[in-house]
C-alpha positions in Angstrom: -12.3 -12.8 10.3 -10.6 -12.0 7.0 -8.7 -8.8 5.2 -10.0 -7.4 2.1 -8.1 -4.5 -0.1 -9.3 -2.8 -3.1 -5.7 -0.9 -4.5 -6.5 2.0 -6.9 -4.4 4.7 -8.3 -6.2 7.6 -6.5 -7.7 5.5 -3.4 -7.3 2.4 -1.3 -10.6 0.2 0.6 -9.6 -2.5 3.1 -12.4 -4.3 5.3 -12.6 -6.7 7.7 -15.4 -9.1 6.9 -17.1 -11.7 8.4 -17.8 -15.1 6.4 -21.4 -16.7 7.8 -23.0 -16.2 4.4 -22.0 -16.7 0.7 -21.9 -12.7 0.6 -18.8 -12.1 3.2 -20.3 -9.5 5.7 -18.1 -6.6 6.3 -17.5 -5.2 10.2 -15.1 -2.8 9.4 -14.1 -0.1 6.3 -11.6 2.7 5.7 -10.3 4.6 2.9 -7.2 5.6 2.5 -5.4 8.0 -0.6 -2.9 5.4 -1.6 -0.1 8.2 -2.6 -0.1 9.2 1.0 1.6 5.6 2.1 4.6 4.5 1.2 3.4 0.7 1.5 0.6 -1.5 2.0 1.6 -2.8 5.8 2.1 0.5 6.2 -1.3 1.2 5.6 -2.7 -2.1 6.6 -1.1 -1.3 10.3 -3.0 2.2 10.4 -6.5 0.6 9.4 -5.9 -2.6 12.1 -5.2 0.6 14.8 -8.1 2.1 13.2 -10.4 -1.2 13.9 -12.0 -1.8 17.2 -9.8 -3.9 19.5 -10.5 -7.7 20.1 -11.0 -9.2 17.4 -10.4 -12.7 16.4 -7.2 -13.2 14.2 -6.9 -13.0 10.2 -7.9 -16.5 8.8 -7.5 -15.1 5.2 -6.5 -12.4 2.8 -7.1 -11.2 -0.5 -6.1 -8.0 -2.0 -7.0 -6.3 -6.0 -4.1 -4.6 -7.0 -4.8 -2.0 -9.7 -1.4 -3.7 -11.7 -0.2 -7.0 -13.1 0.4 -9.6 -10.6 3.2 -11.7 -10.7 3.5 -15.0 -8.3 3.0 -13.3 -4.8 4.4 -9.4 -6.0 2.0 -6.8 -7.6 3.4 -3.4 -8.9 0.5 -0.4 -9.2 0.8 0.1 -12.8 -0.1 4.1 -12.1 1.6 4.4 -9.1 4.8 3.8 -7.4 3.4 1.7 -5.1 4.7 -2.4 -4.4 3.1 -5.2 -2.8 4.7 -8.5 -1.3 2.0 -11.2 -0.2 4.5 -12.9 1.7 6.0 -9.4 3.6 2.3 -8.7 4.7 1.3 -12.3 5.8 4.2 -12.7 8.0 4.2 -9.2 9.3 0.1 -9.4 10.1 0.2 -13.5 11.1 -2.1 -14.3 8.4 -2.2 -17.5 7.1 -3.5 -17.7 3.6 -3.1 -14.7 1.5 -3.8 -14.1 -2.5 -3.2 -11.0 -5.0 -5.6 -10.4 -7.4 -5.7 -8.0 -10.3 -7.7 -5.3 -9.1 -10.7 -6.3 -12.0 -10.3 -10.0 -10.9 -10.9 -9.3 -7.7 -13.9 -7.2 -8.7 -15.4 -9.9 -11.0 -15.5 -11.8 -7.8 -18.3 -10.1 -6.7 -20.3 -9.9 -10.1 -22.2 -13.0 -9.2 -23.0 -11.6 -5.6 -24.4 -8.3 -6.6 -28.2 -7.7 -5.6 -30.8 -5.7 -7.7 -30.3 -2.5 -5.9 -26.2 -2.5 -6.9 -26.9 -2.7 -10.3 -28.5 -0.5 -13.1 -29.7 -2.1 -16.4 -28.8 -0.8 -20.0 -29.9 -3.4 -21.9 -32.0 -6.4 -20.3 -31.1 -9.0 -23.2 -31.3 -12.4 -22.5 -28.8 -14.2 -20.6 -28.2 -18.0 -21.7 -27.7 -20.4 -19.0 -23.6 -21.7 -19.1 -23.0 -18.6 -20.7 -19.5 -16.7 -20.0 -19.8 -13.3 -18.7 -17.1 -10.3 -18.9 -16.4 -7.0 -16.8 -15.1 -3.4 -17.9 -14.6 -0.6 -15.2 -13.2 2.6 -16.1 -11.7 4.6 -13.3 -8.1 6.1 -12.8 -7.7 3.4 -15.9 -9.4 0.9 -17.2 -9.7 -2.7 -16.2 -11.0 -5.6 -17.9 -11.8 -8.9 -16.7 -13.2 -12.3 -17.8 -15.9 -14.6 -15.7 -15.8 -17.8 -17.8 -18.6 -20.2 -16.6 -16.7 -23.8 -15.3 -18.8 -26.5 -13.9 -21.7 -24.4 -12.6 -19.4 -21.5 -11.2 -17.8 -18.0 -12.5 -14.2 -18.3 -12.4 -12.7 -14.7 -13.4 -9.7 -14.5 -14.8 -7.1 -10.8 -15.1 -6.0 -9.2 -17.8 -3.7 -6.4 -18.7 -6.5 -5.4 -21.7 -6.5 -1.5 -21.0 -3.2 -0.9 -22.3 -4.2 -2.9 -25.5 -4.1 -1.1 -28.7 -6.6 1.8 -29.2 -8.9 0.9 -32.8 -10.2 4.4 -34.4 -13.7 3.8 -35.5 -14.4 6.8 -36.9 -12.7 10.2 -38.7 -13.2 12.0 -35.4 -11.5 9.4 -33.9 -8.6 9.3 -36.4 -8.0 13.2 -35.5 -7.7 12.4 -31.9 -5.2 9.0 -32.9 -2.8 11.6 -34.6 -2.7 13.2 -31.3 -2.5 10.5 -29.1 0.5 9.1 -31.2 1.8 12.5 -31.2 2.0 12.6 -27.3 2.7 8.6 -26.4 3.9 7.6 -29.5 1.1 4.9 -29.7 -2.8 4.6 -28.6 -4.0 2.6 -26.4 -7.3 2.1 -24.8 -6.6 3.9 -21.6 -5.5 6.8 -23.4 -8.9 7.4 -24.2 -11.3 5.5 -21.9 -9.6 6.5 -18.2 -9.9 9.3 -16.0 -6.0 9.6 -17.1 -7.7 9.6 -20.9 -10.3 12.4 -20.7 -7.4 15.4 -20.4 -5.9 13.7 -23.8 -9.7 14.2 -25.5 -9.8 17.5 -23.8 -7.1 18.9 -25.5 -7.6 17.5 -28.7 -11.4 18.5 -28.8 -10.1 22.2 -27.7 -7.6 23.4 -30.1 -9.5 27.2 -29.4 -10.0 26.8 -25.4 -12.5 26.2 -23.6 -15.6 27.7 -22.7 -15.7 26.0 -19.7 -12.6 27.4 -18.2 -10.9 24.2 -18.2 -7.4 23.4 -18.3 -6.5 19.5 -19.3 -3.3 19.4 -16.8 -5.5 20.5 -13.8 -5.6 17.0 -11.4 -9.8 18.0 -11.6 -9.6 18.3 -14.9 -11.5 15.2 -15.7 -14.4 15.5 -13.5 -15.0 18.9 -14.7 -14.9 18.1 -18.4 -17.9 15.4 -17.1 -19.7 17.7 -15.4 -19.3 20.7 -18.0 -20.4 18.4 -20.7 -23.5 16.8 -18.6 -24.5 20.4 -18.1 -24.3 21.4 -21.7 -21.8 24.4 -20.7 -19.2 23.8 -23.8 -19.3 22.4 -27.1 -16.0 20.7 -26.9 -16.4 19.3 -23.7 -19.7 17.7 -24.8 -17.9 16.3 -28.0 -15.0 15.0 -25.7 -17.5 12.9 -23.3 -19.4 11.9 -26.6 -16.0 10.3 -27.6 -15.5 8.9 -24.4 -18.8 7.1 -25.1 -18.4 5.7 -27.5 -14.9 4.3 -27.2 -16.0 3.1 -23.9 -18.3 1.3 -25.8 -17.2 0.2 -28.6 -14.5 -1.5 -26.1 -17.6 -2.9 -23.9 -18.3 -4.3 -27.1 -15.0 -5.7 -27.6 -14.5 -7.6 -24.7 -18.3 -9.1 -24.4 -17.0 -10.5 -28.2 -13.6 -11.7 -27.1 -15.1 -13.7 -23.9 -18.4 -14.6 -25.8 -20.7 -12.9 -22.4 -23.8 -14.4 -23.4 -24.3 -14.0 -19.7 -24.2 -10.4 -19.0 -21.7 -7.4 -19.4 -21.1 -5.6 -16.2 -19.8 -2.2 -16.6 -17.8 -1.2 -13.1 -15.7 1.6 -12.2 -15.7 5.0 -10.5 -16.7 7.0 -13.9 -19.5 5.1 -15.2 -22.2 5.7 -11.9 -21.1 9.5 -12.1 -22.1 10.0 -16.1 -25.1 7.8 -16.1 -27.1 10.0 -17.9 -24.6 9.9 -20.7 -24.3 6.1 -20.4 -28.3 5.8 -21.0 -29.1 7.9 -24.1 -28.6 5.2 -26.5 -24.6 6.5 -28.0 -23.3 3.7 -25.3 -25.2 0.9 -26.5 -25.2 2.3 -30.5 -21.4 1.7 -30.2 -21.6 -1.6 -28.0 -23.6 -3.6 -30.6 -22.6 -2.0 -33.6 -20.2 -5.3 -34.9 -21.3 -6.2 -38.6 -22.8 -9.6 -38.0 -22.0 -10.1 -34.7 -25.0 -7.4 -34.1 -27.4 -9.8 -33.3 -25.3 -11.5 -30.4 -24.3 -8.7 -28.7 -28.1 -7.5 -28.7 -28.8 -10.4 -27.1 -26.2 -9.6 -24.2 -27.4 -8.4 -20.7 -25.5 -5.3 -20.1 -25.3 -3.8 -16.5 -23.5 -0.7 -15.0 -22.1 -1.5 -11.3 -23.4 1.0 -8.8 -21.6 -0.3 -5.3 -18.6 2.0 -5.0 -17.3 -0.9 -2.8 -17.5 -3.7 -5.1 -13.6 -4.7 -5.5 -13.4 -4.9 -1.8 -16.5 -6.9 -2.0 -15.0 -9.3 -4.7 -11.7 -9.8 -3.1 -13.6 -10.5 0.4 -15.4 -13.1 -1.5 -12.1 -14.4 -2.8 -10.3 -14.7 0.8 -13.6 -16.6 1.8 -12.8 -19.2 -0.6 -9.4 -19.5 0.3 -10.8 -20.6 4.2 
């Protein structure tokens, strides 16, 4: 039997899986809001009191941490929230344990993923020994790399969302001035996050909103979504078109930087919820649109991520391999 954890800013997975097949199997799932524990034993000892007694020990371990990790520590970059791989193996008799940025641990089920997870925005082509590369948008963004080594994906973290933020357009150079305004910089996540849509919000609203909507309300960003999807205010609808096409333009980005011949998977909580607005073409316009590199990134399969579990999937896959 092995532990699985998906660590977000909002919410928390862990599963106990079973490893028969390639695709670990899981037995048992609970989510927990993270901000309600004050540690990860802590909350890995009410989800083992949760699970159905008798069961064999941990063989393995493998957690996503929405946060750089560094040796065997992880800090939630969103949230005050640490992790010691050594505290929780000793405390839960676990013998092999890992950390894994939270979008590592995610890429780690890319190449598991069945037909049914997934939802296709541009078929392309995807060349055999080609690399592939991962962007998910949730309570921040997340990037990843799957770089294709002797017949396998090996993913590989990076700290990518809080990269600079490029303005492509004069639109976006209005909402730069207030981004710098506020942070004193831009960076991706200022725009593409759940954390970014109350900055576009209020920079796409200088006259209120018609919507009723106030940008420092905690629901604030899945109303603007859903006001926008529904057509119920102009600035709303101008704010997700923004969030388009940065999202994007950065999809874009990353498929360049890791050369994805093989596929770009789009993951996340956000991107499932705005499909519609992901499939009207502004997505895709803003993905490809890089001077001569057009033709590439036309070429490039490009796939949204559908399983709201598929972190905790990746990371069970990881523990497998460290049996």
């Amino acid at each position: 039997m092995i532990l699985a954890g998906d660590l977000g800013g909002t919410k928390t997975l862990l599963g106990l899986f079973e490893t028969r097949t390639a695709r670990p199997h899981a037995v048992h799932m609970r989510s927990f809001e993270t901000t309600a524990f004050h540690g990860l034993t802590e909350m890995i000892a009410a989800f083992m009191a949760d699970a159905a007694v008798g069961r064999p020990p941990l063989a393995a371990a493998c957690f996503g941490v929405a946060g750089p990790v560094l040796g065997d520590t992880a800090e939630l970059t969103n949230v005050p929230f640490s992790i010691d791989a050594g505290e929780v193996a000793h405390l839960f008799s676990i013998p092999r344990i890992k950390l894994l940025n939270d979008l590592e641990a995610m890429a780690y089920a890319v190449p598991v993923l069945q037909g049914d997870e997934l939802h296709v925005l541009q078929h392309g082509e995807a060349i055999r020994g080609g690399n592939m590369a991962l962007i998910a948008a949730g309570t921040g963004l997340g990037q990843a790399l799957l770089h294709h080594v002797d017949g396998r994906f090996i993913p590989s973290p990076t700290e990518a969302g809080h990269a600079d933020w490029a303005p492509r357009t004069e639109r976006d150079i209005v909402l730069l001035r207030h981004l710098v305004a506020q942070y004193g910089r831009a960076e991706v996540e200022h725009v593409v996050s759940g954390r970014g849509l109350p900055n576009l919000h209020r920079a796409t609203h200088p006259h209120g909103c018609d919507a009723g909507i106030d940008a420092n309300d905690p629901g604030a960003p899945a109303a603007l979504t859903s006001a926008a999807l529904e057509r119920r205010c102009a600035g709303c609808i101008e704010a997700l078109e923004i969030f388009i096409d940065a999202y994007g333009a950065e999809a874009g980005n990353v498929a360049l930087r890791s050369v994805a011949t093989a596929g770009l998977f789009v993951g996340g909580g956000i991107a499932p919820k705005i499909l519609p607005a992901l499939t009207d073409g502004r997505f895709l316009d803003a993905f490809r649109d890089k001077g001569a590199m057009r033709p590439l990134l036309e070429g490039v399969p490009v796939k949204v991520i559908l399983n709201p579990e598929a972190g905790l999937l990746g990371a069970a896959v990881h523990a497998a391999d460290l049996l």
